[in-house]
N, C-alpha and C positions, 0 to 999 in steps of 0.2 A: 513589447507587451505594455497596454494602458493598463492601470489598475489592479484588484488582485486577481490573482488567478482561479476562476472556476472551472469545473467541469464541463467541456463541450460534449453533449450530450448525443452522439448519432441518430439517425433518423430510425424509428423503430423498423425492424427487419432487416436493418443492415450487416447486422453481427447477428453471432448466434452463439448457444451458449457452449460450455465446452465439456460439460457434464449435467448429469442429473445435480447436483447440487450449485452451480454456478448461479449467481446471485442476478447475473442480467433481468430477466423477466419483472424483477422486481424494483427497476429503475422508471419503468413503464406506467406503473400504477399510480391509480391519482394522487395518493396521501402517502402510500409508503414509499414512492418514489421521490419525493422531497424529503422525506428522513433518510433516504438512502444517499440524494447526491450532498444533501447536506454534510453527512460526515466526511462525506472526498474535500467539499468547501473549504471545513475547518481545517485541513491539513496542508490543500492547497494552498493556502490563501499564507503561511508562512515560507514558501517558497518565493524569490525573489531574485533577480535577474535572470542571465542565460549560462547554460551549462554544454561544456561543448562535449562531452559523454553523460549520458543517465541513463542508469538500470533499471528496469520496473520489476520487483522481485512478484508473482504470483501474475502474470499479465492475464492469464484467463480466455475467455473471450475477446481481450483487446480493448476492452471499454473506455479504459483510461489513456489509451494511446495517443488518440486526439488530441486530448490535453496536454498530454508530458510534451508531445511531440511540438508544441509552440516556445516549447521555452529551452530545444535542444540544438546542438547541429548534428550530433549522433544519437536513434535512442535505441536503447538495448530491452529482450524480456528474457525474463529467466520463468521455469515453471516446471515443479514435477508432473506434470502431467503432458501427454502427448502434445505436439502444435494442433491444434486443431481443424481442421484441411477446409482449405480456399478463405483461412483468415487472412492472409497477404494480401490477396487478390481484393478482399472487402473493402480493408484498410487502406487499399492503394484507389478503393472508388473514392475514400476520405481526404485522397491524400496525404497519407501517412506509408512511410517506407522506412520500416524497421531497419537498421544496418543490421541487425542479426536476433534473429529467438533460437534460446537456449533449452533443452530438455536436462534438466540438474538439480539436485537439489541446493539450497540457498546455505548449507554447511562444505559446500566443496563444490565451488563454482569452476569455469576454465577459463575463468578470467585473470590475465597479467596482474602483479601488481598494482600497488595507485594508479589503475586502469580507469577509473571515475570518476567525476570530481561531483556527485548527485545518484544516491540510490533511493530509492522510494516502495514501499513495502505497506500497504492499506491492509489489515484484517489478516493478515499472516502469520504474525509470530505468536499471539496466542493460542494457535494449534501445537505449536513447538514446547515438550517438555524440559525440565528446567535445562539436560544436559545438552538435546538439541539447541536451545536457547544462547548458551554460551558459545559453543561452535559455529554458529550461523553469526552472532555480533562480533565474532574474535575473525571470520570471514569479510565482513562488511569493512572490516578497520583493515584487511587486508588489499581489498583490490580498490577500496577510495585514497584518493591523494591528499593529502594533511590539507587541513581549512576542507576538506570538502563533505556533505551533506547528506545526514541520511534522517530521513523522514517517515517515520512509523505512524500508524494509527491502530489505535485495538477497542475494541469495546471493552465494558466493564467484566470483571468476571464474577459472578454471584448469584444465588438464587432467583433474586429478583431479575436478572438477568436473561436468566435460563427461561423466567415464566414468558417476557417478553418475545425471546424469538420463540416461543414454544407459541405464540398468539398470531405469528405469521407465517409459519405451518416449517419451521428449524425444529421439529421434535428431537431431544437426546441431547443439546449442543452439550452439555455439562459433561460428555464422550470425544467433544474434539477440543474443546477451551481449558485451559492450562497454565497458560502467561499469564500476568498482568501487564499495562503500561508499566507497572512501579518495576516489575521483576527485568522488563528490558531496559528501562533506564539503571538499574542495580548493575545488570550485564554489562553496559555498558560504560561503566566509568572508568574502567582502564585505560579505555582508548578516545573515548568519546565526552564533549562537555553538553549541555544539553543550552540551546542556542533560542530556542522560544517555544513554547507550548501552548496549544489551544484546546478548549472542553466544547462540548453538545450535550448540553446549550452552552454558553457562552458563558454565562454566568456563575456558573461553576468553575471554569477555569482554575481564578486562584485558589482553590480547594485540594484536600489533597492528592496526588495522583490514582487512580482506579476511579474514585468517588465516581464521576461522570458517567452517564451511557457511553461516552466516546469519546477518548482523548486521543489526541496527536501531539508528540514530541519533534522538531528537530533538534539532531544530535551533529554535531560540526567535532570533524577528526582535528586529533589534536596532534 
C-alpha cells in the first residue's frame, strides 16, 4: 500500500444493499456521497501497514470489503443480520474472498481468542446501549492479540445531529443512537489505550471527543 488508505469504492450495482435501512445507495449520490465516503477516509487513513486477520464488525452490504481487503491476508465479517445472498459471488467479481462471514452479534462473537490483530467497526457502536457497549468492547479486547487494533467511527450524538440525518431522509435516528465516541473510548480503557484520532472535518479533531459530526478513534490493545 502507497499512501493513506481510502475507500475503493465499487462500481455502482455491483453490491446491493442488505436491508431497507443499509446506507449503500447513499454512497452514489452527488454531494451526499462524498460526506459519506469521507467519514470511512477519516478513519481509514489512521490505519497503517498490513494485518494478517481483520474483522469488519457490521460488513452490511460488503461496501468496505474492498478496502479492508488490501491491507489483510485474512478478512473476516461479523453482522447481526442475515449474509445477504450472492454477496460472495459480487465480492469475488471484486476480487475479494472473505476467509469467513459471521451471523453474531459483536458482544459474543465465535471467535478464538487474540484471534485478530485489526477490528474495524464504522457507525456501529452507537446503536449499542451503555450495557451493550461495555460487552462488545470487553469482546473486541478479547479476540484482538495485544498491540493489535481496533478502529471505531460514530457520528456525533445530539439534536443537531438528529436534524441532520432527519435532512437525508434517517427520520427517528435519536431511536437507534445511544453511544458516543467519548462513552466508547470511556469503555475502553481497561483494555484499550487510544493510538490516534481523527474528526469530519478535520479541523475539529483536537476538540473535544463527540464535538465533531464524525470521529474515528484507533484504540491499540494493551
Amino acid at each position: 500500500m502507497t499512501g493513506p488508505l481510502t475507500l475503493r469504492l465499487p462500481p455502482p450495482g455491483v453490491l446491493v444493499p442488505n436491508n431497507d435501512v443499509d446506507p449503500l445507495p447513499y454512497y452514489y449520490r452527488p454531494l451526499v456521497g462524498r460526506v459519506f465516503a469521507a467519514r470511512l477516509n477519516t478513519g481509514l487513513r489512521l490505519l497503517d501497514g498490513r494485518y494478517r486477520r481483520l474483522l469488519e464488525i457490521g460488513y452490511g452490504s460488503g461496501l468496505l470489503m474492498p478496502t479492508l481487503a488490501s491491507v489483510c491476508d485474512e478478512l473476516y465479517g461479523l453482522d447481526r443480520e442475515p449474509e445477504p445472498a450472492g454477496l460472495r459471488e459480487r465480492l469475488g467479481r471484486l476480487g475479494v474472498r472473505p476467509r469467513e462471514l459471521v451471523r453474531a452479534e459483536a458482544r459474543a462473537t465465535p471467535f478464538a481468542n487474540a484471534f485478530f490483530d485489526g477490528v474495524v467497526a464504522f457507525s456501529i457502536f452507537e446503536h449499542l446501549r451503555a450495557y451493550e457497549l461495555e460487552l462488545t468492547i470487553a469482546e473486541m479486547a478479547r479476540v484482538l492479540a495485544p498491540d493489535g487494533y481496533l478502529l471505531v467511527g460514530c457520528p456525533a450524538v445530539h439534536k443537531l445531529m438528529n436534524a441532520a440525518f432527519a435532512g437525508i431522509g434517517f427520520t427517528g435516528i435519536e431511536d437507534h443512537h445511544f453511544s458516543t465516541i467519548a462513552d466508547v473510548v470511556a469503555a475502553a480503557t481497561p483494555w484499550f489505550s487510544v493510538a490516534r484520532r481523527a474528526a469530519l472535518p478535520s479541523l475539529m479533531t483536537p476538540m473535544p471527543l463527540g464535538w465533531a459530526p464524525y470521529t474515528t478513534v484507533l484504540l491499540v490493545r494493551r
